[in-house]
C-alpha positions in Angstrom: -15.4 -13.6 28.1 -16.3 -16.4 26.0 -13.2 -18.8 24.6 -13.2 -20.2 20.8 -12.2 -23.5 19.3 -8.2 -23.8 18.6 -7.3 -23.2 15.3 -4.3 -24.2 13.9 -3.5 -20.7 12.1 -4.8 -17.5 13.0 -4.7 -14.5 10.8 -5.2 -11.2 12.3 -5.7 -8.6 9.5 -7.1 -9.1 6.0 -6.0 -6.6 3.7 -3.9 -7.1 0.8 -1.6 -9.3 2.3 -3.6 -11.3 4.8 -6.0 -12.1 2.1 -3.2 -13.3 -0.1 -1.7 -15.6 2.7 -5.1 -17.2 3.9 -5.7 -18.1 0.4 -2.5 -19.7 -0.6 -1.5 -21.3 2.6 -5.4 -22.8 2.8 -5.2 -24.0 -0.7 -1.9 -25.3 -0.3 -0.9 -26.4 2.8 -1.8 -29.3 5.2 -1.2 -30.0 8.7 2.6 -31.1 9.3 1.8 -33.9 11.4 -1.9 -35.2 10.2 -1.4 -34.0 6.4 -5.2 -33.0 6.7 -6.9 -29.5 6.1 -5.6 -26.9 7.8 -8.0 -25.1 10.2 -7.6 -21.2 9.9 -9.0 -18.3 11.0 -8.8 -14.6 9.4 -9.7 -12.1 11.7 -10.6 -8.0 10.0 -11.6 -4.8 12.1 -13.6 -3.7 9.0 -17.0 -4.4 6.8 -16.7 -7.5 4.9 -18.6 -6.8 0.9 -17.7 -10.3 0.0 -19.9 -11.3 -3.4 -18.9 -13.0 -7.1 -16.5 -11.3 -9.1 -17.4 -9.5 -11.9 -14.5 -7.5 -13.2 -15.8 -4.3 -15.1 -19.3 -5.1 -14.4 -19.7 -5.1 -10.6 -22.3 -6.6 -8.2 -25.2 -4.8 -6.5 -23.6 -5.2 -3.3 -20.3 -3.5 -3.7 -22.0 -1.2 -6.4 -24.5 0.1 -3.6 -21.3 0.3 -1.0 -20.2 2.3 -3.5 -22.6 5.1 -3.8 -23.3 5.4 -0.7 -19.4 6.3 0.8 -18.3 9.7 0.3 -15.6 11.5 -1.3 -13.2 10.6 1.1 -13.5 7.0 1.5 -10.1 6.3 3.4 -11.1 9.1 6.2 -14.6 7.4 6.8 -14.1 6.1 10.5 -15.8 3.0 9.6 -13.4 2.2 6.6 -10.0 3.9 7.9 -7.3 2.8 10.6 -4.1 4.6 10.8 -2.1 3.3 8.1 -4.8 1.6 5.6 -8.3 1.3 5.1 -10.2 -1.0 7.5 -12.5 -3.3 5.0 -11.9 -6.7 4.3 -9.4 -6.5 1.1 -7.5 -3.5 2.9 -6.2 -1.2 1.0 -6.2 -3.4 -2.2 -9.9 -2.2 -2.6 -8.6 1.7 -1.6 -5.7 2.1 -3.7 -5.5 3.8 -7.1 -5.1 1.0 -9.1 -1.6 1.8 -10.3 1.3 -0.1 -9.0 4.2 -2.1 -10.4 5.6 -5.7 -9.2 8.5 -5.0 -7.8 11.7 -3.8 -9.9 15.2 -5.7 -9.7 16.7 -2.5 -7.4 14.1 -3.3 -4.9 15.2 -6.9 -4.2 19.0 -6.0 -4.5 18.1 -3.1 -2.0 16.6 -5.6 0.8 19.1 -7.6 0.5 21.9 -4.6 0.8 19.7 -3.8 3.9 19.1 -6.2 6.2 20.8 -9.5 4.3 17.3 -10.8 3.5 17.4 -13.8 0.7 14.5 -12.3 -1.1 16.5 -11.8 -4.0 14.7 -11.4 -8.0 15.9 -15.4 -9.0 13.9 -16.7 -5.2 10.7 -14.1 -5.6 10.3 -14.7 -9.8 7.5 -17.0 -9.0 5.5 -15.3 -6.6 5.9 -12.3 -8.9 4.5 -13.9 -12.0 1.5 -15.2 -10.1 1.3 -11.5 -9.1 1.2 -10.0 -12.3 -1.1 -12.7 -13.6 -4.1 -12.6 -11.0 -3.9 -9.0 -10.6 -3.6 -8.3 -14.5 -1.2 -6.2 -13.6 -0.3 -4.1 -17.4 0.0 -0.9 -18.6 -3.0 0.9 -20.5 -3.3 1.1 -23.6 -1.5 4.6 -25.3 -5.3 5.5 -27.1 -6.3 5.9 -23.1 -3.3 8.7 -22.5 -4.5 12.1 -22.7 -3.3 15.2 -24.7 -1.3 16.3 -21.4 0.2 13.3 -20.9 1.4 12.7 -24.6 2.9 16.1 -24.1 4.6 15.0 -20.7 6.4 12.1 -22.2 7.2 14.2 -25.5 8.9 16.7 -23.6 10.7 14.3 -20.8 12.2 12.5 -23.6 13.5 15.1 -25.5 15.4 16.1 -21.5 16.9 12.5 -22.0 14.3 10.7 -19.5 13.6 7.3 -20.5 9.7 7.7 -19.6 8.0 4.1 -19.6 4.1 3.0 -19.3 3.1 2.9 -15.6 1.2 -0.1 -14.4 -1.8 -0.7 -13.0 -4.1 -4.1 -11.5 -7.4 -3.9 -13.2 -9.3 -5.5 -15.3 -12.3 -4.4 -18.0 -11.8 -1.0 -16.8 -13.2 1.5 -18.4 -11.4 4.8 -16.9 -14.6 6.1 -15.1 -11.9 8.0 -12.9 -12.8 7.2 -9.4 -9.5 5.1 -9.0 -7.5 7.3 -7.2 -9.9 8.9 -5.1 -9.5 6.7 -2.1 -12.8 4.6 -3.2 -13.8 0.7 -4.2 -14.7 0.5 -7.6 -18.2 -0.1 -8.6 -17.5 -2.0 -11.1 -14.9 -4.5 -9.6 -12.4 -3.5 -12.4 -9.8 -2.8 -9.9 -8.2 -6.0 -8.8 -8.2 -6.1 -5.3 -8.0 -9.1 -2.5 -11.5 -8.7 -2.0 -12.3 -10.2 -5.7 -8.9 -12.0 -6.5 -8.5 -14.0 -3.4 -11.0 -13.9 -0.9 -13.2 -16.5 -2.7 -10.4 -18.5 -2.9 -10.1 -18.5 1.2 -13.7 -19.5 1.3 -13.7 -22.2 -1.0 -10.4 -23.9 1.0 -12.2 -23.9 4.3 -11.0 -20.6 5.5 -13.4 -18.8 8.7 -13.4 -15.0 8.4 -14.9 -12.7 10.8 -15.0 -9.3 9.9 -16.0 -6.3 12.3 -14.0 -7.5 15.1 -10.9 -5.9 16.7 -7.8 -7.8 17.8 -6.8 -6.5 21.0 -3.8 -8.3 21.9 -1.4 -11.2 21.9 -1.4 -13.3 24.6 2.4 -15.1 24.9 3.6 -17.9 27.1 7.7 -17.8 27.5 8.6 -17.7 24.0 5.4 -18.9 22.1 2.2 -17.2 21.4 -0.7 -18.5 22.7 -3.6 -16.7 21.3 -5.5 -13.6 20.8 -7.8 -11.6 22.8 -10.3 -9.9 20.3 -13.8 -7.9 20.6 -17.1 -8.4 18.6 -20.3 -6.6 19.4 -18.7 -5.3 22.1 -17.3 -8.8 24.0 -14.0 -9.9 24.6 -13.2 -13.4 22.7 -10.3 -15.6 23.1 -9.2 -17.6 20.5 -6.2 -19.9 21.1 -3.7 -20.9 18.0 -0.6 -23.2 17.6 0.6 -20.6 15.1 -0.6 -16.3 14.5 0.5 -14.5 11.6 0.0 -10.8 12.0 -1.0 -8.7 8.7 -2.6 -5.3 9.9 -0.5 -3.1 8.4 2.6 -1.0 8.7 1.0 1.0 11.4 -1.2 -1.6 13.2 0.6 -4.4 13.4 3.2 -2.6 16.0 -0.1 -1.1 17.3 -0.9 -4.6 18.1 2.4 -5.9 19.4 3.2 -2.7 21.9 -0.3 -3.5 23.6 0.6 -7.1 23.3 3.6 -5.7 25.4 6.0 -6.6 22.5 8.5 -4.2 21.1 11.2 -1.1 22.7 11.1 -1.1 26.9 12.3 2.4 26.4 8.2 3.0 24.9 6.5 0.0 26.8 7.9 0.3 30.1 6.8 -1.7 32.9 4.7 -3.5 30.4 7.6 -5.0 28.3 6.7 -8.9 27.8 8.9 -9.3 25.1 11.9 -6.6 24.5 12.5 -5.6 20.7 13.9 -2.1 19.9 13.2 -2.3 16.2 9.3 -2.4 16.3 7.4 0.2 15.0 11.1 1.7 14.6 13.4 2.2 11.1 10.4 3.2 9.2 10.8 3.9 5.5 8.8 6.2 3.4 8.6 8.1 -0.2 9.1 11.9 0.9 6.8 13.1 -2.3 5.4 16.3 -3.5 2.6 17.2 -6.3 3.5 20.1 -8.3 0.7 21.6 -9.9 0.5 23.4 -13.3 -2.2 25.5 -15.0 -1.9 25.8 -18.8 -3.6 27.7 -21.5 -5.7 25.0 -22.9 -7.6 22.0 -22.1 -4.8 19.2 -21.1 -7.6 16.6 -20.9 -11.4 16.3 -23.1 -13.2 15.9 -19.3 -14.2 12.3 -21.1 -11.8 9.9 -19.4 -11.0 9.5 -15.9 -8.1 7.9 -13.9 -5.5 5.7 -15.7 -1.9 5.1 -14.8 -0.4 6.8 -17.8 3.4 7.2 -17.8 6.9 7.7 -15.5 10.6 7.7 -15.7 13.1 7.2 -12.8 16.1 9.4 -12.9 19.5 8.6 -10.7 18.9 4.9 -10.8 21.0 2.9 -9.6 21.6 -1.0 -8.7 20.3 -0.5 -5.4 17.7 2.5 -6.4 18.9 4.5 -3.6 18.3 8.2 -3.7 16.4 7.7 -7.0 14.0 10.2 -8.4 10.5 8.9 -9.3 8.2 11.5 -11.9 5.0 10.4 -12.9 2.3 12.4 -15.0 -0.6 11.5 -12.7 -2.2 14.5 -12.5 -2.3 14.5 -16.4 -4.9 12.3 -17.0 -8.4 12.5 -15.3 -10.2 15.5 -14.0 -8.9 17.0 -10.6 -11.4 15.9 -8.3 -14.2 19.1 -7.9 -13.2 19.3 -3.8 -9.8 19.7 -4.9 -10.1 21.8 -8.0 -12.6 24.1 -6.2 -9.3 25.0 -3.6 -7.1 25.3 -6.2 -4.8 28.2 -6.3 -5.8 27.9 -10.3 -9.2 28.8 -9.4 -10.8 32.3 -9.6 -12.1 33.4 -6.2 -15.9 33.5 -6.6 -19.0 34.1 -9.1 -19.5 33.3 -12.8 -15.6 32.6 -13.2 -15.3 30.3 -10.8 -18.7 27.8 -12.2 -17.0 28.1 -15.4 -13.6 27.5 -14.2 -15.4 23.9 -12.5 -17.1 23.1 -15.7 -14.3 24.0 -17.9 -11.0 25.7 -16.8 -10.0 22.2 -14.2 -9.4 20.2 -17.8 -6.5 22.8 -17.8 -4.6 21.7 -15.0 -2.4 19.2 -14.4 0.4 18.4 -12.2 3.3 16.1 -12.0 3.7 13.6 -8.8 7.5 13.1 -7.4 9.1 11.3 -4.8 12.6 10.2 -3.5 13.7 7.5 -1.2 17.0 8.6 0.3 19.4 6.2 1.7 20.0 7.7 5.3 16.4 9.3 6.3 14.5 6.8 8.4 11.6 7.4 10.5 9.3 6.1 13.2 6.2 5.9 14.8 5.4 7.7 18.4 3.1 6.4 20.9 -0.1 8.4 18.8 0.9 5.8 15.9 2.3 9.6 14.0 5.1 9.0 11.5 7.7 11.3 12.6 10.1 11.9 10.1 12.8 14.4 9.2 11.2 15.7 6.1 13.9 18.5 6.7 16.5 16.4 6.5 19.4 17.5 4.5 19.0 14.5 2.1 15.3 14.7 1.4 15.8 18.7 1.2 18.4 18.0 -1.4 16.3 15.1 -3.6 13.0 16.9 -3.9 14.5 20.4 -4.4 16.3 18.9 -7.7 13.4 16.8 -8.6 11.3 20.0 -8.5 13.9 22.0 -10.9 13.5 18.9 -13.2 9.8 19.1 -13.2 9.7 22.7 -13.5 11.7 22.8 -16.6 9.3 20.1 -17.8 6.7 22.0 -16.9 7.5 24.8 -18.6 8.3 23.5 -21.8 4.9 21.5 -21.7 3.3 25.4 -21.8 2.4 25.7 -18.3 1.8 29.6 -17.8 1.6 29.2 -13.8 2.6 26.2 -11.6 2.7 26.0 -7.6 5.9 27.6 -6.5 8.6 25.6 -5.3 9.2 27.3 -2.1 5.8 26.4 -1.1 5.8 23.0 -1.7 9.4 22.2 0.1 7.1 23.4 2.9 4.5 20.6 2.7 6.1 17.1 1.9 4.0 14.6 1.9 4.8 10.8 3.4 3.1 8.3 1.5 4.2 4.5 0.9 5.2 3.3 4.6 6.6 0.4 5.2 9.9 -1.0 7.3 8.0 -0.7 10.7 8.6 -5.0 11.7 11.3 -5.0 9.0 12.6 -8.6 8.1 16.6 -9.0 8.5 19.0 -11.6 9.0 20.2 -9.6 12.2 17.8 -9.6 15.2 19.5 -6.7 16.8 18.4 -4.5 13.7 15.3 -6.7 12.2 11.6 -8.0 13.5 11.5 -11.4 11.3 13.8 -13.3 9.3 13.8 -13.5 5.9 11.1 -16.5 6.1 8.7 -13.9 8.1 9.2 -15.7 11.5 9.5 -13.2 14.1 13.1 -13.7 16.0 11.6 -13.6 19.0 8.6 -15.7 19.3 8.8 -19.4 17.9 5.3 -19.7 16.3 4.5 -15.7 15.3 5.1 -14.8 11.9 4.1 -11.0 10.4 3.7 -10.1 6.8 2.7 -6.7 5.5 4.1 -3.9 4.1 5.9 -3.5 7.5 8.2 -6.3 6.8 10.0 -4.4 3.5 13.5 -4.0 5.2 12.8 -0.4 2.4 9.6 0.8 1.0 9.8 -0.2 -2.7 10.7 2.0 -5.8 7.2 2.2 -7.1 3.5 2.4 -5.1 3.9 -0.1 -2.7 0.6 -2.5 -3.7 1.8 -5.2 -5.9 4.8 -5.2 -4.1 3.2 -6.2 -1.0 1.2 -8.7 -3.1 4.3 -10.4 -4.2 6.2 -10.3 -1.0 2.9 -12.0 0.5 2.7 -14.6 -2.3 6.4 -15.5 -1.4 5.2 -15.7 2.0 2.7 -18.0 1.9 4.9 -19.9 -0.2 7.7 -20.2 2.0 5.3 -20.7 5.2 3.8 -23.6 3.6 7.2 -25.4 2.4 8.8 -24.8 6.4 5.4 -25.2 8.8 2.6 -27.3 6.2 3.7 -29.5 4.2 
């Protein structure tokens, strides 16, 4: 085993959030006691496609990345951990490209949670930097298809206040491939890889990428350093402070085989005992319902954009809200998923026709809830288990599918996916809540300035930390928690 230089701030993970924090906290902090640079290291399991950014235009690198990953870009081994996409940028570079800062029931709702002090007035900042460098906005109404015109037509006349949903990109120009799971080729989408990875660089921050953090290494009630793999050796490198950003999934993957987290899962191997890791996870139970209609929906000419929404049973703290969106409205069903749709005619002449044609005829309508009293967890495989039974969730998505039935049907849908089958496969996206931050150590990982309650000098920020997933997709609102992180690490450990 060979032992690095100290550092005085490791990172382990750079996705959307670690990215965010090694930029800002190396741009703006300094060493507490020397007031010089501040020597950090970011550590990533995945490829690293760093290059100039060239938003709607691309580079050769990331443009020959690009064609040569297939269709399924987040279930590549190479690209994909449990929980997020292993590539430096994370699941910033992965994502569809549609997400909204955070909404003033989110902030109300972490607080009602666990107490945390992350309230709308204390995060305003680090959500207008947000908005700003991601150019997060909605697109433009000549971009919304026929179907989706129809959708918000027909919602409003129900009463639904549909809005524009957002998105971070920039110069794009809706080749589709957004929400397929895939980095753009053109760097439109705004993700940590182009927004602030350059920025690391330029402020001194190291990055390794293709390397594996194996675990912490913790002396009383301090972390020392972390063990970590490259080409197949064990490294050490030592740290007067680690900030863990791996994910919702990895980072309690991390701290269990650090021997940090329940003793009723750990055992014998319990260094330091907390019940709530990998624990009180938070999702969006969501279904797609599927519609086929009589004519074309979409002219087969634009691809993915974030088109519209409308949230119905609001309320201050958006508990139990219903969240429609038109996605499936807009761009072309993706041929692997139009090819098995129960839309499409069986074999022969019908069915190349129906691929070339018929697909601009369906469309589908996304839905989710986020019910109060359902929580989950992860077992020791790192699987989500969650009561997508549960009377609650049952209740939410059965009347969120009448709603978008009758929506459906008015839009001139002839056929649509029944509703008994898809009660039978809910879907989990959005997780988040895993190390959740909390004023209460018996029921939280970190406090509400991301330092874990146990361990002096070990801080964790990722979507993990949301004390509840957020009302929309869960990207910019990671963004903006990390930019408020970085923020309030630099003003309490260097300054």
């Amino acid at each position: 085993m060979t032992q690095n230089q100290r550092y005085d701030l490791v990172i382990v993970g750079g996705g959307t959030a670690g990215c965010i924090l090694a930029a800002r906290i190396a741009a703006n902090g300094v060493h507490p006691e020397t007031g010089e640079k501040l020597r950090i290291l970011l550590l990533e399991a995945g490829p690293d496609f760093r290059g100039e950014a060239r938003p709607g235009y691309g580079i050769p690198l990331r443009r020959r990345a690009f064609t040569n990953v297939p269709q399924d870009f987040t279930g590549n081994p190479r690209y994909a951990m449990r929980g997020g996409s292993r590539i430096l940028g994370g699941s910033s570079v992965t994502f569809g490209g549609q997400s909204h800062i955070p909404f003033p029931a989110d902030y109300a709702n972490w607080n009602y949670t666990t107490g945390v002090d992350w309230t709308e007035e204390n995060v305003a900042p680090a959500a207008a930097e947000v908005r700003r460098v991601f150019n997060v906005h909605a697109d433009p109404e000549e971009s919304l298809s026929s179907g989706q015109m129809r959708f918000r037509t027909v919602s409003r006349s129900l009463g639904f206040d549909v809005q524009a949903y957002e998105g971070a990109k920039k110069n794009c120009i809706l080749c589709g491939f957004c929400g397929g799971g895939h980095m753009c080729k053109y760097d439109a989408k705004m993700s940590t890889l182009i927004t602030h990875v350059p920025d690391a660089e330029r402020h001194g921050v190291e990055i390794l990428t293709n390397v594996m953090a194996e675990r912490l290494l913790f002396q009383g009630t301090r972390a020392t350093g972390i063990l970590y793999t490259e080409d197949g050796e064990e490294r050490l490198v030592e740290a007067d402070n680690i900030l863990l950003s791996c994910g919702a999934v990895q980072t309690p993957a991390l701290l269990w085989k650090s021997g940090f987290g329940p003793r009723d899962l750990l055992g014998s191997k319990t260094v330091i005992e907390n019940l709530n890791v990998g624990r009180r996870a938070h999702c969006h139970p969501e279904n797609y319902i599927w519609a086929l209609f009589p004519e074309a929906l979409k002219d087969g000419d634009r691809g993915w954009n974030a088109g519209t929404y409308f949230l119905h049973r609001m309320n201050r703290y958006g508990h139990d809200s219903l969240f429609f969106q038109d996605s499936g409205m807009g761009g072309l069903a993706p041929p692997d998923q139009a090819i098995t749709s129960e839309f499409t005619p069986e074999f022969g002449r019908e069915t190349k026709e129906f691929m070339k044609v018929g697909r601009r005829s369906i469309g589908r309508v996304v839905l989710w809830t986020n019910p109060k009293e359902a929580e989950g967890y992860l077992d020791d495989q790192l699987r989500l288990i969650y009561e997508t039974d549960h009377p609650m969730v049952m209740r939410r998505l059965t009347e969120a599918l009448d709603i978008a039935e009758e929506i459906l049907q008015k839009m001139g849908a002839i056929r649509m996916t029944p509703k008994e089958t898809l009660l039978k496969s809910i879907r989990l996206p959005h997780l988040a809540s895993t190390c959740r931050a909390g004023t209460d150590p018996k029921t939280s990982v970190v406090d509400s300035r991301f330092r874990c309650h146990d361990v002096d000098n070990l801080f964790i920020c990722d979507a993990g930390v949301l004390p509840r997933t957020s009302i929309g997709s869960l990207a910019m609102a990671v963004a903006t928690v990390a930019t408020f992180a970085a923020q309030r690490m630099v003003a309490d450990n260097f300054s």
